[in-house]
C-alpha positions as CSV (number, residue, x, y, z in Angstrom):
1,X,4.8,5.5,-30.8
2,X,1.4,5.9,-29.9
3,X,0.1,9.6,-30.8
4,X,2.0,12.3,-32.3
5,X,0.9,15.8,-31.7
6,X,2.4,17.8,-34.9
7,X,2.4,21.1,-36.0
8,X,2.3,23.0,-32.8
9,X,3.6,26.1,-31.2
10,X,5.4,24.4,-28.1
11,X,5.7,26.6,-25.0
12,X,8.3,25.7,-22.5
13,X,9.6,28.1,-19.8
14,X,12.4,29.5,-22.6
15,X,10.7,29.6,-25.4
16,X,7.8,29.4,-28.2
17,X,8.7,27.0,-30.8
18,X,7.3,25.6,-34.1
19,X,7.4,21.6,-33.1
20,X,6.2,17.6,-32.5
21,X,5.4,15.6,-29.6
22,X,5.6,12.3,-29.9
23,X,3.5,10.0,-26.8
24,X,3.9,6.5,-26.4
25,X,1.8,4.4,-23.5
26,X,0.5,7.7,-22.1
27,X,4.1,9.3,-21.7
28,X,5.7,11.3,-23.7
29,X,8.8,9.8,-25.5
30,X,9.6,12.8,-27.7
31,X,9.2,16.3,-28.2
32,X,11.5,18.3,-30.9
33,X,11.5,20.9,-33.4
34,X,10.6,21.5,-36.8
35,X,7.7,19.6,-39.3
36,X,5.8,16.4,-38.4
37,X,7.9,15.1,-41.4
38,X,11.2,14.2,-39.4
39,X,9.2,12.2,-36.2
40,X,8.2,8.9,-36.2
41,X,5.5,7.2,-37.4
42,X,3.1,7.2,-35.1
43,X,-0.4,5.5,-34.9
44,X,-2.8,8.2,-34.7
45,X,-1.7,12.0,-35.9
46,X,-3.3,14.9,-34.7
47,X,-2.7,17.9,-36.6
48,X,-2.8,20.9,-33.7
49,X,-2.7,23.9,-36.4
50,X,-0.1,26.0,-34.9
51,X,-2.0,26.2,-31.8
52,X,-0.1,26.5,-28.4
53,X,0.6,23.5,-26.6
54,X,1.6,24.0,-22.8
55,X,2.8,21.9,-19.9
56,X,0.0,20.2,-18.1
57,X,-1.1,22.7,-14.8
58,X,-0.6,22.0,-11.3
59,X,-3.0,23.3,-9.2
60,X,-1.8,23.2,-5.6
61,X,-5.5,24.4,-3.9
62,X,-8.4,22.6,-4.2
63,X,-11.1,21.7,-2.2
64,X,-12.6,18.7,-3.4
65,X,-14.6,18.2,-0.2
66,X,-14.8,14.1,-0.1
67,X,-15.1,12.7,2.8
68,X,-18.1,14.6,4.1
69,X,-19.0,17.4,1.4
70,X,-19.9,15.6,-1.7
71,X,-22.3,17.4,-2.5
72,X,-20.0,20.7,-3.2
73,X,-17.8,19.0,-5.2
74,X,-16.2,14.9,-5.2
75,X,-13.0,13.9,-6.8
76,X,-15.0,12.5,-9.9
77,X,-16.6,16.1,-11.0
78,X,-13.6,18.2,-9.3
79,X,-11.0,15.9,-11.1
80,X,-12.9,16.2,-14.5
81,X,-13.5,19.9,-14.5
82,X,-9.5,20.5,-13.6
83,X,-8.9,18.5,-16.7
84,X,-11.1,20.6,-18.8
85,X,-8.9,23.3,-18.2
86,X,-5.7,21.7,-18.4
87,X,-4.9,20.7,-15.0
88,X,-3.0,17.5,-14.5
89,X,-1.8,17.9,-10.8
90,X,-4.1,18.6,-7.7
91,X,-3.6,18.9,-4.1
92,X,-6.0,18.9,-1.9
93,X,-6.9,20.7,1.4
94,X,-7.1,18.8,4.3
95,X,-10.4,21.0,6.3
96,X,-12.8,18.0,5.6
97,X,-15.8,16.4,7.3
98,X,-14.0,15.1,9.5
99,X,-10.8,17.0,9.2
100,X,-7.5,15.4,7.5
101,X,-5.5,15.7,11.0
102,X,-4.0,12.4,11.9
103,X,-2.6,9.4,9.5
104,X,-5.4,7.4,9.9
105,X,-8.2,10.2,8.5
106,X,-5.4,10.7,5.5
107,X,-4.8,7.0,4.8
108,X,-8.6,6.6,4.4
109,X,-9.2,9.5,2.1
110,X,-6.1,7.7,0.2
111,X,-8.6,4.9,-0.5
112,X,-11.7,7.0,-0.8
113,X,-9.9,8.7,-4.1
114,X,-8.1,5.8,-5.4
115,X,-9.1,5.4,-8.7
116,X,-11.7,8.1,-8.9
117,X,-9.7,10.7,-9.8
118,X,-9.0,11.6,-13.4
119,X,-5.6,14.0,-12.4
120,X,-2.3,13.0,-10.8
121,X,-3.2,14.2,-7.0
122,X,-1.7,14.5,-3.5
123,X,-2.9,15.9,-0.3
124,X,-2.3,18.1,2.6
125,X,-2.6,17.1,6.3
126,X,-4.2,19.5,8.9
127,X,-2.1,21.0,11.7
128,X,-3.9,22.1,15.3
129,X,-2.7,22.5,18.5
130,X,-2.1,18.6,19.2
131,X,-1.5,17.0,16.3
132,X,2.3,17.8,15.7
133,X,3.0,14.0,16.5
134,X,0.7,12.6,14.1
135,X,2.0,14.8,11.5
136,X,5.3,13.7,12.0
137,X,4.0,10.1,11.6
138,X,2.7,10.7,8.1
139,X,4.1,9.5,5.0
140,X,3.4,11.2,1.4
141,X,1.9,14.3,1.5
142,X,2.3,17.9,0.9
């Protein structure tokens, strides 16, 4: 294993518990109860002090505003202030400069993010009042 994070307060959706997680190659290969003592050895140990330790956030708004409105916000500064505060997830608005409305305008904001962003992401295509064709055309999206 690559990291172990020991001595935390684990929060899951039943519970608060005293406990390890164990990360190997960037995913997590173990998380259990009790003192850093039974886990593996792992390379690098970080002691979190009984501090909490949540689930990474999904954050299914944001408005990122590349292509068009860089200068608001880009994937690069958008991405690294979601993962300031815990955000591993985002999904992003389609109402763009231009608009994410047909496959073509959401393939090439595919490549305009690729590798930029620092979060696991996805996207949202636009609906108006003749585009319900094109929308039925796209693949991967929210």
């Amino acid at each position: 294993m690559n990291i172990l994070l020991k001595n935390a307060r684990i929060v899951t959706s039943e519970e608060i518990y005293e406990g390890y997680v164990a990360v190997d190659g960037g995913k997590i290969k173990e998380v259990g109860k009790g003192k850093a003592k039974l886990v593996p050895k792992c390379d690098t140990e970080y002691d979190i002090g009984g501090k909490f330790l949540l689930p990474g956030v999904i954050d299914c708004h944001v408005h990122f505003r590349a292509p068009g409105q860089e200068y608001k916000e880009d994937w690069n500064t958008g991405s690294a202030a979601a993962v300031a505060g815990g955000v591993t997830t985002v999904l992003d608005m389609p109402n763009n400069n231009p608009p994410i409305v047909s496959v073509k305008a959401l393939e090439k904001k595919r490549k305009l993010v690729a590798g930029t962003s620092r979060v696991n992401f996805g996207f949202f295509i636009g609906a108006t009042s003749d585009n319900a064709e094109e929308i039925k055309k796209a693949k991967g999206f929210a």
